[in-house]
ROSE-4610 file (N, C-alpha, C; in Angstrom, 1 decimal, always signed):
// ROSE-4610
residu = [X/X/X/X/X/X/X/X/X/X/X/X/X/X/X/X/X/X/X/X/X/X/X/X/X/X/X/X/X/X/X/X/X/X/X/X/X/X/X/X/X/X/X/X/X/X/X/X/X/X/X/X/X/X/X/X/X/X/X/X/X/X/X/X/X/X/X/X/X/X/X/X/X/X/X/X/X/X/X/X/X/X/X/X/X/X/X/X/X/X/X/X/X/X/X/X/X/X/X/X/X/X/X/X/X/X/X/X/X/X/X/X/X/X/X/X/X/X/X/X/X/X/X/X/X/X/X/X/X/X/X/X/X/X/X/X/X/X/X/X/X/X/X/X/X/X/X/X/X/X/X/X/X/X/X/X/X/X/X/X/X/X/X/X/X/X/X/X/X/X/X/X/X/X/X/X/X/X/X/X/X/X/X/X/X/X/X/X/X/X/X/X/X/X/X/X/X/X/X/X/X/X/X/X/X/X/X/X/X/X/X/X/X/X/X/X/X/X/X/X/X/X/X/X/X/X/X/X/X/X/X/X/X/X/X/X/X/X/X/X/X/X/X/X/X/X/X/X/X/X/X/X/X/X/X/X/X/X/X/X/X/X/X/X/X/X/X/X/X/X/X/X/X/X/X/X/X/X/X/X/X/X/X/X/X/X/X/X/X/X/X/X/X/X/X/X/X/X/X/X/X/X/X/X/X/X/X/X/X/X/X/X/X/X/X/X/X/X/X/X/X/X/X/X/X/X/X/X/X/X/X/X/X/X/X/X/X/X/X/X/X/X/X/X/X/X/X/X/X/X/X/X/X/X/X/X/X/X/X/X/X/X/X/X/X/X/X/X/X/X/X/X/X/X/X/X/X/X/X/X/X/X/X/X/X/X/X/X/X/X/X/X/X/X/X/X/X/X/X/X/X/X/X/X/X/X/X/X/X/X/X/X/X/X/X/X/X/X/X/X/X/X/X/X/X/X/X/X/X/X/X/X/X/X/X/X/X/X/X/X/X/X/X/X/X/X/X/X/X/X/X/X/X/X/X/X/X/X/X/X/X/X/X/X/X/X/X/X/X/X/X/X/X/X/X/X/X/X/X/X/X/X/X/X/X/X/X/X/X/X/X/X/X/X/X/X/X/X/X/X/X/X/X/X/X/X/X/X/X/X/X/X/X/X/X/X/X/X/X/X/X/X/X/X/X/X/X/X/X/X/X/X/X/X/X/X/X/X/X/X/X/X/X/X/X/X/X/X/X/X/X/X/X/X/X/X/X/X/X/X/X/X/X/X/X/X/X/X/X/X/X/X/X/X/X/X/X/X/X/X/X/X/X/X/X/X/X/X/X/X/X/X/X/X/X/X/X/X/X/X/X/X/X/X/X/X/X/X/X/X/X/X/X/X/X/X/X/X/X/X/X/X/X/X/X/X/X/X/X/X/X/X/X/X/X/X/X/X/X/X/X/X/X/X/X/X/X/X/X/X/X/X/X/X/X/X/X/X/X/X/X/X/X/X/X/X/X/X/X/X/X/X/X/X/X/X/X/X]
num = [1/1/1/2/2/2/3/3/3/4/4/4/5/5/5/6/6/6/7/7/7/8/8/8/9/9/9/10/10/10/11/11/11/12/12/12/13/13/13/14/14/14/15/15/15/16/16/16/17/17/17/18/18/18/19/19/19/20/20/20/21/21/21/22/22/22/23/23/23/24/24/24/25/25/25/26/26/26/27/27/27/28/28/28/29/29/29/30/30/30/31/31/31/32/32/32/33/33/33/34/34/34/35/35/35/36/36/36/37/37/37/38/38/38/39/39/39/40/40/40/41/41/41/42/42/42/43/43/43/44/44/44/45/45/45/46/46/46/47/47/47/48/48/48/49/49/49/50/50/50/51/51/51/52/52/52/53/53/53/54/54/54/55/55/55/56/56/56/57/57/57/58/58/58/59/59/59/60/60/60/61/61/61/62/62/62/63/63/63/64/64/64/65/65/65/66/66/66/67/67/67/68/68/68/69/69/69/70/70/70/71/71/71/72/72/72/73/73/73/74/74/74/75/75/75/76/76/76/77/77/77/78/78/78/79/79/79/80/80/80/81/81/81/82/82/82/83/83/83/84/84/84/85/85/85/86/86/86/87/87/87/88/88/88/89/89/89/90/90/90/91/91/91/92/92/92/93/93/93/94/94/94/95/95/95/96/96/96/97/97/97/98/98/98/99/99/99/100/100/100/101/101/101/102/102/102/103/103/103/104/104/104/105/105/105/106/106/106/107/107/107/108/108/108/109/109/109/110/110/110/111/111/111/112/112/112/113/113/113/114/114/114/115/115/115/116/116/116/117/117/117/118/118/118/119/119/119/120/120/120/121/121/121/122/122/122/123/123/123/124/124/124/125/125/125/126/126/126/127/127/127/128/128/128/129/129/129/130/130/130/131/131/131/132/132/132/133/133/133/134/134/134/135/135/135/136/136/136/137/137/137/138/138/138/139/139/139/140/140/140/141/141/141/142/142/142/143/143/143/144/144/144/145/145/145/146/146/146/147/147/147/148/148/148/149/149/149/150/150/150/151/151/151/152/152/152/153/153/153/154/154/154/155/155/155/156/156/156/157/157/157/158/158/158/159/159/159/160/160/160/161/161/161/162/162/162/163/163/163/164/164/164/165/165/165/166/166/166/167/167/167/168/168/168/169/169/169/170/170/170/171/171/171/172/172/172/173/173/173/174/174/174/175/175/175/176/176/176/177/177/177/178/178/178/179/179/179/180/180/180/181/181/181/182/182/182/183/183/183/184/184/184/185/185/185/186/186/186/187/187/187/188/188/188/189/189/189/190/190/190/191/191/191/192/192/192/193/193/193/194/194/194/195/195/195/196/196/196/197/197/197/198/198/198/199/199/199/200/200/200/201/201/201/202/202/202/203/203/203/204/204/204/205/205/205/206/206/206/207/207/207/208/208/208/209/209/209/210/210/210/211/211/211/212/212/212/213/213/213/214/214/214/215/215/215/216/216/216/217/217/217/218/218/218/219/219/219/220/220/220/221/221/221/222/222/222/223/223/223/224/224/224/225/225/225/226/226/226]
x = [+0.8/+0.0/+0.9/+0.1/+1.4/+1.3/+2.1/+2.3/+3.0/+2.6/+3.7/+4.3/+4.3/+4.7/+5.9/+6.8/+8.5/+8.9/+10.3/+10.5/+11.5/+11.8/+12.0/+13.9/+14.7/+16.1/+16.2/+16.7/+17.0/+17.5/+16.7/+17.0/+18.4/+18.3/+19.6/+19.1/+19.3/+18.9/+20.0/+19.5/+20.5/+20.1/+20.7/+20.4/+21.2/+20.5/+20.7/+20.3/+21.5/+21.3/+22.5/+22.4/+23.5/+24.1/+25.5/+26.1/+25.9/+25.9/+25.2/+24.2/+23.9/+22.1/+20.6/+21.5/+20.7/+20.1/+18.4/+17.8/+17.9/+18.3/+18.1/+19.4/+20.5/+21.9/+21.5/+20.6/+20.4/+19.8/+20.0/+18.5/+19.4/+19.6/+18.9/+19.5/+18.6/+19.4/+20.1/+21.2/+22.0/+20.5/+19.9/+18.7/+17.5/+17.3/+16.3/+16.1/+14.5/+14.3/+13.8/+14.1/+14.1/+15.0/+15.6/+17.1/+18.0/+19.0/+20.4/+21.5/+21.4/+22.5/+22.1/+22.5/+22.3/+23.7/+23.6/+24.6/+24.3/+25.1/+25.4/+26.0/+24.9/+25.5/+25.1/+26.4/+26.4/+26.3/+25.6/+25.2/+26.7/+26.2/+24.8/+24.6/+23.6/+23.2/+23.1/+23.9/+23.7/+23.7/+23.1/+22.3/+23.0/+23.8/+24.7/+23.6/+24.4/+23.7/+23.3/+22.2/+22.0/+21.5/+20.8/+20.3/+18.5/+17.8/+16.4/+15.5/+15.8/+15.0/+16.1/+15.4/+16.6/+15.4/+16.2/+15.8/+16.1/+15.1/+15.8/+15.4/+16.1/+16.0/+16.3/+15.5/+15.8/+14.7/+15.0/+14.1/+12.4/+13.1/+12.1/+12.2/+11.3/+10.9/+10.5/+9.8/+9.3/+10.5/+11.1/+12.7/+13.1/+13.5/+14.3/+13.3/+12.5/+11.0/+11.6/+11.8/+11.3/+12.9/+13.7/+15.0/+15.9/+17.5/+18.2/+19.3/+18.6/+19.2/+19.6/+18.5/+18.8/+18.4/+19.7/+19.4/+19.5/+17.7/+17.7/+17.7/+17.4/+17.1/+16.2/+14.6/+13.9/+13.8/+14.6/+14.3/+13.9/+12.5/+11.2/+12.1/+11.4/+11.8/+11.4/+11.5/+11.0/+11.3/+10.6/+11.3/+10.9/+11.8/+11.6/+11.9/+11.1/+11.2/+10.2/+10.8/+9.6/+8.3/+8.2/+6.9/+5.7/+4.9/+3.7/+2.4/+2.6/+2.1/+1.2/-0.2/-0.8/-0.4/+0.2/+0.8/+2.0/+2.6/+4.0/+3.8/+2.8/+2.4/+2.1/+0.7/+0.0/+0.8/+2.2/+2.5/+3.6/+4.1/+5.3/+4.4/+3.3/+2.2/+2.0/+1.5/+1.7/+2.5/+3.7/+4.6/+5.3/+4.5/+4.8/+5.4/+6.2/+6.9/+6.7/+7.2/+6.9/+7.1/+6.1/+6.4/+6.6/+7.5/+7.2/+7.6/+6.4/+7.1/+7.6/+8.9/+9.6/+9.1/+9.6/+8.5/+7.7/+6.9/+5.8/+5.8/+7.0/+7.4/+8.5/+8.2/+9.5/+10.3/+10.9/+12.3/+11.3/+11.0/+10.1/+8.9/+8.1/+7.6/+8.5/+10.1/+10.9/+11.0/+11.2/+11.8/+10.3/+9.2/+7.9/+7.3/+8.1/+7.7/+8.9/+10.1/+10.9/+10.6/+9.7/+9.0/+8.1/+7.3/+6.3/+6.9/+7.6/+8.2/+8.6/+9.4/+9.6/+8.6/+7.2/+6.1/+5.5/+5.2/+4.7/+3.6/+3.6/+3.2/+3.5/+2.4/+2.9/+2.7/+3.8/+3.6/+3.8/+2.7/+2.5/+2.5/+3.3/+3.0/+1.7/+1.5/-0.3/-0.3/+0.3/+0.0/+0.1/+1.3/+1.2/-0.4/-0.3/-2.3/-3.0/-3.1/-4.4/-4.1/-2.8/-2.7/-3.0/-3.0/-3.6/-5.5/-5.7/-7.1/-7.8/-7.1/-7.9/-7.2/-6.2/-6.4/-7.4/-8.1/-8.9/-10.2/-10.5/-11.6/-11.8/-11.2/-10.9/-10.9/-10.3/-10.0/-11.6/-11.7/-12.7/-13.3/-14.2/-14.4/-15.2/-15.1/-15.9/-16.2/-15.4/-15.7/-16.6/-16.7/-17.4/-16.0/-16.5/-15.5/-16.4/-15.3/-16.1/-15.5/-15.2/-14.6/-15.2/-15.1/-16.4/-16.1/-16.8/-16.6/-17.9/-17.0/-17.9/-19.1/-19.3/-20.8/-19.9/-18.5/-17.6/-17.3/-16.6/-15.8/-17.0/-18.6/-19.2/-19.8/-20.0/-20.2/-19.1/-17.7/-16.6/-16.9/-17.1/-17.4/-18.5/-19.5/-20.9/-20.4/-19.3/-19.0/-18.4/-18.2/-17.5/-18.8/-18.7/-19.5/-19.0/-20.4/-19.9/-18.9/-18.4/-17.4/-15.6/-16.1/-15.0/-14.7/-16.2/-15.5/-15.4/-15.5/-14.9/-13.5/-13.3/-11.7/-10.9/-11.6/-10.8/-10.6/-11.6/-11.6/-10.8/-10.3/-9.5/-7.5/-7.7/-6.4/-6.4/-7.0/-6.7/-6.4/-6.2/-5.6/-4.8/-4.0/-2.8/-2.3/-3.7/-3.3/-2.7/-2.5/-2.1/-2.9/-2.6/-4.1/-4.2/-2.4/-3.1/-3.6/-3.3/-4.1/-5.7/-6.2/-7.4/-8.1/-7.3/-7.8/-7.9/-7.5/-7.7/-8.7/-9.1/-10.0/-11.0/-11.4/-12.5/-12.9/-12.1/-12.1/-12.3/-11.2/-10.8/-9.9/-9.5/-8.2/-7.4/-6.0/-5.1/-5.9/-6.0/-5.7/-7.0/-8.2/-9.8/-9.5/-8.7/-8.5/-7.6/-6.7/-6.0/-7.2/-7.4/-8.6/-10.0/-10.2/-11.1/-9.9/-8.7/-7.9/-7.5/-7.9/-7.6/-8.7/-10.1/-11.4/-11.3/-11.0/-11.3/-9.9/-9.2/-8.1/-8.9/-9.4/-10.0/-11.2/-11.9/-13.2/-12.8/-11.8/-11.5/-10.4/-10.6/-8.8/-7.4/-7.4/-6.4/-5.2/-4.1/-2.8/-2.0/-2.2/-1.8/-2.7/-1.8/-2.8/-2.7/-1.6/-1.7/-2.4/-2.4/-3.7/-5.2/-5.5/-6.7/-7.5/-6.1/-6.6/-6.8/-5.8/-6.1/-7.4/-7.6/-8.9/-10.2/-10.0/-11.1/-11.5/-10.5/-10.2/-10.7/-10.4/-11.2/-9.7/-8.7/-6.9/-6.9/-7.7/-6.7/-8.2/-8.6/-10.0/-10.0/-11.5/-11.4/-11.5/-11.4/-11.2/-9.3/-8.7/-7.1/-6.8/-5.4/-4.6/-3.6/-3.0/-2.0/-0.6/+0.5/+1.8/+2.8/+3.0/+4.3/+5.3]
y = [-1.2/+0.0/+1.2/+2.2/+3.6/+4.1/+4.5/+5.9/+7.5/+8.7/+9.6/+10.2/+9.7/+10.5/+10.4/+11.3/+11.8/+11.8/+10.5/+10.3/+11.8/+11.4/+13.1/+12.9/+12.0/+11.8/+11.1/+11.2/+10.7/+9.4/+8.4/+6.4/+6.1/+4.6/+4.1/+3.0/+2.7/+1.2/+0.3/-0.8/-1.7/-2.5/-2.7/-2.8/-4.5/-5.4/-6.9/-7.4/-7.4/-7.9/-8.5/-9.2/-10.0/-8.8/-8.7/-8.1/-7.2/-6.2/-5.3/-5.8/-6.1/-6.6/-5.4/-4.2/-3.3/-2.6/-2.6/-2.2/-0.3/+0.6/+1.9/+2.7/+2.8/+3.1/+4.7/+5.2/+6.6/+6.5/+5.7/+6.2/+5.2/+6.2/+7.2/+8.6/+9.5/+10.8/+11.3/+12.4/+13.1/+13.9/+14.5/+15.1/+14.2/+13.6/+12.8/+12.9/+13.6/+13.8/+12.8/+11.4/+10.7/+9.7/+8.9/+8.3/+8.9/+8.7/+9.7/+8.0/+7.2/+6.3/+4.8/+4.7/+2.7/+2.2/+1.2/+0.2/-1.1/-1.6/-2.5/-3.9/-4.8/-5.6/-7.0/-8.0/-9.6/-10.1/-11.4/-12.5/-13.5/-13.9/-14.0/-13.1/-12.7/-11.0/-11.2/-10.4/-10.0/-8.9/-8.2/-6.6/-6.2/-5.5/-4.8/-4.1/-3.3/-2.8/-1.4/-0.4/+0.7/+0.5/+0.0/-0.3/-0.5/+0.7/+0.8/+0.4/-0.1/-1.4/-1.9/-2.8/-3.5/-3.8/-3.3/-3.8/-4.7/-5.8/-7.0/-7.0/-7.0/-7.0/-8.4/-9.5/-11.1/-11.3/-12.5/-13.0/-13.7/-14.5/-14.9/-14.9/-13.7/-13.9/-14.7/-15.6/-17.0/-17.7/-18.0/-18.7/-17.8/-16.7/-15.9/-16.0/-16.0/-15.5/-17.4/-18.3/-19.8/-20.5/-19.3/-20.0/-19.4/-19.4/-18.4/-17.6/-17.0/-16.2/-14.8/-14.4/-13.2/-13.2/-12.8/-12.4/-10.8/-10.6/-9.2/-8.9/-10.2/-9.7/-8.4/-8.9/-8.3/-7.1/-6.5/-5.2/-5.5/-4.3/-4.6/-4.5/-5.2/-5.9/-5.4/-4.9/-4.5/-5.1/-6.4/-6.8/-6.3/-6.3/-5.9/-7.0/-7.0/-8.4/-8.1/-9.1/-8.9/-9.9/-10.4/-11.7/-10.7/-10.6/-10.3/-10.9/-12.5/-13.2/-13.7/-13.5/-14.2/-14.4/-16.0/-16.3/-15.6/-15.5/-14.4/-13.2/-12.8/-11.4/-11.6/-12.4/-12.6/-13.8/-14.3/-15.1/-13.7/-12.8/-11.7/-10.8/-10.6/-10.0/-10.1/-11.3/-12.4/-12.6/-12.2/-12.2/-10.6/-9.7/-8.6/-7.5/-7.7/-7.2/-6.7/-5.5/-4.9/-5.1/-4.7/-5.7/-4.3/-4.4/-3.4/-4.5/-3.9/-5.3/-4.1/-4.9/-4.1/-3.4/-2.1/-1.5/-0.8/-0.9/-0.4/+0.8/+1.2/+1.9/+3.4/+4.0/+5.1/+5.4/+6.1/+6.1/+6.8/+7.9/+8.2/+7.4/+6.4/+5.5/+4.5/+4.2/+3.1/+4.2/+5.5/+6.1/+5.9/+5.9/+6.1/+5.1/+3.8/+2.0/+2.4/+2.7/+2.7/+2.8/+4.7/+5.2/+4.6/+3.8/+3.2/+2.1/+1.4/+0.5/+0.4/+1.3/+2.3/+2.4/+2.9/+3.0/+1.5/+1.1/-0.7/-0.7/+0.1/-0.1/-1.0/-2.0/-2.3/-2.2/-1.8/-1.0/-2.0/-1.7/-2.5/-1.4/-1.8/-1.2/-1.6/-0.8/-0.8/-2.8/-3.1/-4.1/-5.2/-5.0/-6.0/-6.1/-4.4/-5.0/-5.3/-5.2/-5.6/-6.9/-7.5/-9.1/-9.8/-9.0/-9.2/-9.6/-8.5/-8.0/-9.4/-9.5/-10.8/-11.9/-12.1/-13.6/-13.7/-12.6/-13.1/-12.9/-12.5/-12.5/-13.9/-14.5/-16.0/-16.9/-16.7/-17.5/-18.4/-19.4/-20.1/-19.5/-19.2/-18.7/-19.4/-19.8/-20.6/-22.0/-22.8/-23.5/-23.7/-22.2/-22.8/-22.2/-23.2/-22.8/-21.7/-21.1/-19.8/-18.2/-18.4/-16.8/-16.3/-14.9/-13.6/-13.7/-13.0/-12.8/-14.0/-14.5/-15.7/-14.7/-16.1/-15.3/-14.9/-15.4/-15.2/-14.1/-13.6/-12.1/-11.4/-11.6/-10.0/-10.2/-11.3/-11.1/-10.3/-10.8/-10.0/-8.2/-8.0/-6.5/-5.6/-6.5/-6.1/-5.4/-5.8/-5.0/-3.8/-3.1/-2.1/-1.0/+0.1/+0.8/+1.7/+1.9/+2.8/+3.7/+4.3/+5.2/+4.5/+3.3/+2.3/+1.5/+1.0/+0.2/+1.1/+2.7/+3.2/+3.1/+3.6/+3.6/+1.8/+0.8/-0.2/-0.6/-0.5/+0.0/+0.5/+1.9/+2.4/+2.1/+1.5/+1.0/-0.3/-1.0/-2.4/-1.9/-1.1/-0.4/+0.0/+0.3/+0.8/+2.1/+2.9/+4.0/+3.9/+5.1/+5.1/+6.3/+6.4/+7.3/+8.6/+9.5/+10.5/+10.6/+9.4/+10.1/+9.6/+8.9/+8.1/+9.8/+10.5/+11.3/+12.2/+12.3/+13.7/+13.1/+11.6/+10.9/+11.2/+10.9/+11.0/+12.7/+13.8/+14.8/+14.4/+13.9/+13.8/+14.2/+14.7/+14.7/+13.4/+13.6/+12.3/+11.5/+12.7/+11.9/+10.7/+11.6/+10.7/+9.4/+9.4/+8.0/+7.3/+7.3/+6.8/+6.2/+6.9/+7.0/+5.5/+5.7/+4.9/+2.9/+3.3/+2.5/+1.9/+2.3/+1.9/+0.7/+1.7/+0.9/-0.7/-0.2/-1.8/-2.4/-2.3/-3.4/-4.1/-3.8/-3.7/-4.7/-4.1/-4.9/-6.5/-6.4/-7.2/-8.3/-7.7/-8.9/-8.8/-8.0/-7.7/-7.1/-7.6/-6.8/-6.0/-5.2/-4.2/-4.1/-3.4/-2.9/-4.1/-5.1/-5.8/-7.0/-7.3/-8.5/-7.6/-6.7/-6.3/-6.0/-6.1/-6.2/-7.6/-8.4/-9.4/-10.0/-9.7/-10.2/-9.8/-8.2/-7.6/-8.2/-8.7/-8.9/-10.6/-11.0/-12.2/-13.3/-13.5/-13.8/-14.3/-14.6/-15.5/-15.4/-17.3/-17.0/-15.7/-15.5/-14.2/-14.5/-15.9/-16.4/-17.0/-16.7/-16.8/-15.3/-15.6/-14.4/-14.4/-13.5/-13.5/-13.3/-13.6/-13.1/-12.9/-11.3/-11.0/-10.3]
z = [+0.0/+0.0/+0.0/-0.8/-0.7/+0.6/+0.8/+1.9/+0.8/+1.4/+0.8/+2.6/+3.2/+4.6/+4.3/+5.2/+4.2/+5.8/+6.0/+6.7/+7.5/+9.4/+9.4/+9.3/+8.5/+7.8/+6.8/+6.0/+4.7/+4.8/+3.8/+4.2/+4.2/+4.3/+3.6/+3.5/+2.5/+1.6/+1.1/+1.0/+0.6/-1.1/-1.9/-3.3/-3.3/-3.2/-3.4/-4.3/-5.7/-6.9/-7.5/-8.4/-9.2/-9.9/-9.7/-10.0/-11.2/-11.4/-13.0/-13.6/-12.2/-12.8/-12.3/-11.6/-10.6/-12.2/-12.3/-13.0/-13.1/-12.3/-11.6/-11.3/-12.3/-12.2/-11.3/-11.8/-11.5/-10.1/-9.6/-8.1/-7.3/-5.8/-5.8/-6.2/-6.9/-7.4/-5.9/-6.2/-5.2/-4.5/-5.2/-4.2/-3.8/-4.3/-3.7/-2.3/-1.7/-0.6/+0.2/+0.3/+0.8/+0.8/+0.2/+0.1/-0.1/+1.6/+1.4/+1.0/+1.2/+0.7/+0.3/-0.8/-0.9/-1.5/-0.4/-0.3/-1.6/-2.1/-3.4/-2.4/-2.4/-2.0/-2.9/-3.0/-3.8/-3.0/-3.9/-3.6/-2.2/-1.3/-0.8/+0.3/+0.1/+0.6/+2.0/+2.9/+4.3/+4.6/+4.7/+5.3/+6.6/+5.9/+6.9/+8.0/+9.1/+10.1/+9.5/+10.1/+10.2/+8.7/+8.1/+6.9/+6.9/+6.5/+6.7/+6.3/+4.5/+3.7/+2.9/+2.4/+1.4/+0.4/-0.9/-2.6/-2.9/-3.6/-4.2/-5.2/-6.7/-8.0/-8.0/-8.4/-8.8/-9.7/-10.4/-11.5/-10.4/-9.6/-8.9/-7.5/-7.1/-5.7/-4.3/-5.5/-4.2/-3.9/-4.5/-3.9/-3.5/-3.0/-2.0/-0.9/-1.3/+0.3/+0.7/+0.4/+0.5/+0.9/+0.2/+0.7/+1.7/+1.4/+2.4/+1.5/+0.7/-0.4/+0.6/+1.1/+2.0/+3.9/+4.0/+5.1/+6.0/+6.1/+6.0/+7.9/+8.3/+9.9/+10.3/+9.8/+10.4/+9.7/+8.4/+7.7/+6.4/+6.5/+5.4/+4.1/+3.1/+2.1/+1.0/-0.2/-1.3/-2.5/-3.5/-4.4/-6.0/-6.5/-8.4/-8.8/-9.4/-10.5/-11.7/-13.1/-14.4/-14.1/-13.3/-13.1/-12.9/-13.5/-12.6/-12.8/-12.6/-12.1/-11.0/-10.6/-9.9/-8.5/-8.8/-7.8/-6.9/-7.6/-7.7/-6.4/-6.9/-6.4/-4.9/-5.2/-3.7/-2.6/-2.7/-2.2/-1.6/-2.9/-1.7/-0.6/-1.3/-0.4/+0.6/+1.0/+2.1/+2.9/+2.7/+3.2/+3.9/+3.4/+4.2/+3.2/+1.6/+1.4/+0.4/-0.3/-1.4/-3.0/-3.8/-4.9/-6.0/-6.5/-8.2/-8.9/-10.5/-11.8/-12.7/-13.0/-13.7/-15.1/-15.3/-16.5/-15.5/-14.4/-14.1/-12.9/-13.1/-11.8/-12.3/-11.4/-12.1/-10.8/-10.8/-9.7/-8.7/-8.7/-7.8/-6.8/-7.8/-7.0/-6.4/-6.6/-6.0/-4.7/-4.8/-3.4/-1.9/-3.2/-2.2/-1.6/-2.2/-2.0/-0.9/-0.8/+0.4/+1.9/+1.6/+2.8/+3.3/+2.4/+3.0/+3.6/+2.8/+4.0/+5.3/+5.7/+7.2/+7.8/+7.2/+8.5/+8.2/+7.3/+7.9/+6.8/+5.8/+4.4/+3.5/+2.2/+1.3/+0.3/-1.0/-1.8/-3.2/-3.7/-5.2/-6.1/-7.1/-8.7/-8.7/-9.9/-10.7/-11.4/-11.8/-12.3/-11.3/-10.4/-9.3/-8.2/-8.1/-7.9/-8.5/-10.2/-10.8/-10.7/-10.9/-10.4/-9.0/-8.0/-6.8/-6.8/-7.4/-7.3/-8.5/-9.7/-10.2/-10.2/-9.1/-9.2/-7.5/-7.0/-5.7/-6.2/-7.6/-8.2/-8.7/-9.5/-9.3/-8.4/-7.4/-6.9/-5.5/-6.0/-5.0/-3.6/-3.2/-1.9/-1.5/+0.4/+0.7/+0.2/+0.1/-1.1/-2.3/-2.4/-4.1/-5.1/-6.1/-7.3/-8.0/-8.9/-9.6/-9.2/-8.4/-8.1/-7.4/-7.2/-6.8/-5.2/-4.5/-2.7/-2.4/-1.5/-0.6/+0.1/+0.8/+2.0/+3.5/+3.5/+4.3/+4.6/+3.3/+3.1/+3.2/+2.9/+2.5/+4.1/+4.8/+6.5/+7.1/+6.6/+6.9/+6.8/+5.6/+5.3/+5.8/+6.0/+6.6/+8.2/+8.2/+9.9/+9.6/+8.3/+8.5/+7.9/+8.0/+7.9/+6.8/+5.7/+4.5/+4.7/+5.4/+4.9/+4.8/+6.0/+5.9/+5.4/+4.7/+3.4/+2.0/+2.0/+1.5/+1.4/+2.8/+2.8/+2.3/+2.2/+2.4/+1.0/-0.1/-1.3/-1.8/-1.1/-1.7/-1.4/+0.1/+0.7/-0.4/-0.7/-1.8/-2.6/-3.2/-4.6/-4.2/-3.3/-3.4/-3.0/-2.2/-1.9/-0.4/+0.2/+1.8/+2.1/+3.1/+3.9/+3.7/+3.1/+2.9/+1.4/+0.1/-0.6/-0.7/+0.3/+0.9/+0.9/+2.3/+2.7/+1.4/+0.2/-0.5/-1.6/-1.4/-3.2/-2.1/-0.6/+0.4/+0.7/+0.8/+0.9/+2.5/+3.2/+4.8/+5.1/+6.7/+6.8/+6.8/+7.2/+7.1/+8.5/+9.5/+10.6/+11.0/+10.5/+10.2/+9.5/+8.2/+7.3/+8.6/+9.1/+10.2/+10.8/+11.9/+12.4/+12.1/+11.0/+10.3/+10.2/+9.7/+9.4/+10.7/+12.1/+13.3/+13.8/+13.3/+13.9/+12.9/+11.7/+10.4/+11.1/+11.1/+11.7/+13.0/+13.6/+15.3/+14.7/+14.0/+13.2/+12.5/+11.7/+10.6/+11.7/+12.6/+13.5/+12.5/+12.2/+10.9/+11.4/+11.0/+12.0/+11.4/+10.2/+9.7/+8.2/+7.7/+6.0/+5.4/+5.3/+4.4/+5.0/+5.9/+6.6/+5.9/+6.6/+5.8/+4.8/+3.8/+2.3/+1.8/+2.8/+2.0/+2.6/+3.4/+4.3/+3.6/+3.1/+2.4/+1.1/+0.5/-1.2/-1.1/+0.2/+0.1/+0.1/+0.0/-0.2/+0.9/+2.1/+3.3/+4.2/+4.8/+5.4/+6.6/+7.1/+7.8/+9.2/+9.4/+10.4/+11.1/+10.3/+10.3/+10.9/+11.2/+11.5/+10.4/+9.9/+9.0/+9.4/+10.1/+10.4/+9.4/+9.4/+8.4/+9.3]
């Protein structure tokens, strides 16, 4: 999910890629108001200290999430990759961590998938959500085959109240709360606010449990841990 909150010192990132394989020679720019340093680190990647997210450019992300390709110790994760696939997507999702597909992103969105990482945001390119969003349109609910929202997810929803499943609508696509608050004409701090009670409502333990909970991606009877 996006965030634009602008952290109050400039990041430092760690760039985990096969050697001249980093897609983004330019970024981060010398002014860029959010990333003051990234570190270049080879295979097999260990995340130095004082290090605030780490970038992973790889072909395939389920084997890094599945194996011990990286060891980030606990710091939020952002991967690039060309897959944007289905499965692909909603499996790094699940897992807590940020997805852009390559092509679908410009350096500015890589600095804003960063920030968001830091407060506990997760940030999908446009295509990595429309891949989100139809493979849970597909995908079986309740056991029926066929697709569409079970009788599960819309009991699930039924607890939140129109303005909240406004907002949750709009958190599954990929915004963060303040531009929630400017498509709603709210303040930041009311979308918060609202984003406090639907976690509380939904048993949901951050933005990305609640989307997937909303979208129907993980029963609404589970807890999700990322």
């Amino acid at each position: 999910m996006r965030s634009t909150e602008r952290p109050s010192q400039r990041l430092s990132v760690a760039l985990a890629c096969a050697e001249g394989d980093w897609p983004d020679d330019g970024w981060p720019a010398p002014d860029d108001p959010y990333v003051g340093r990234a570190v270049r680190l080879s295979p097999p990647f260990r995340v130095p200290g004082g290090v605030d997210v780490v970038v992973v450019r790889c072909e395939d992300p389920v084997a890094v999430l599945r194996g011990r390709g990286l060891e980030a110790d606990g710091v939020p994760v952002i991967f690039i990759s060309p897959r944007r696939d289905t499965q692909t997507v909603v499996e790094v999702f699940r897992s807590g961590a940020g997805y852009l597909a390559e092509g679908d992103y410009c350096a500015h969105m890589l600095s804003s998938a960063v920030v968001a990482a830091t407060v506990g945001h997760t940030y999908l390119s446009p295509s990595a959500c429309a891949a989100l969003r139809d493979g849970v349109r597909r995908m079986p609910t309740d056991g029926v085959a066929g697709g569409g929202v079970g009788d599960g997810v819309e009991r699930l929803r039924a607890l939140l109240s129109p303005r909240e499943r406004q907002v949750m609508e709009l958190l599954s696509t990929g915004l963060g709360a303040q531009e929630i608050g400017l498509r709603l004409r709210l303040s930041e701090k009311t979308v918060r606010n609202n984003l406090s009670n639907i976690y509380a409502k939904l048993d949901a333990r951050g933005s990305t449990d609640a989307v997937l909970r909303w979208l129907g991606a993980t029963p609404p009877t589970s807890v999700l841990r990322v």
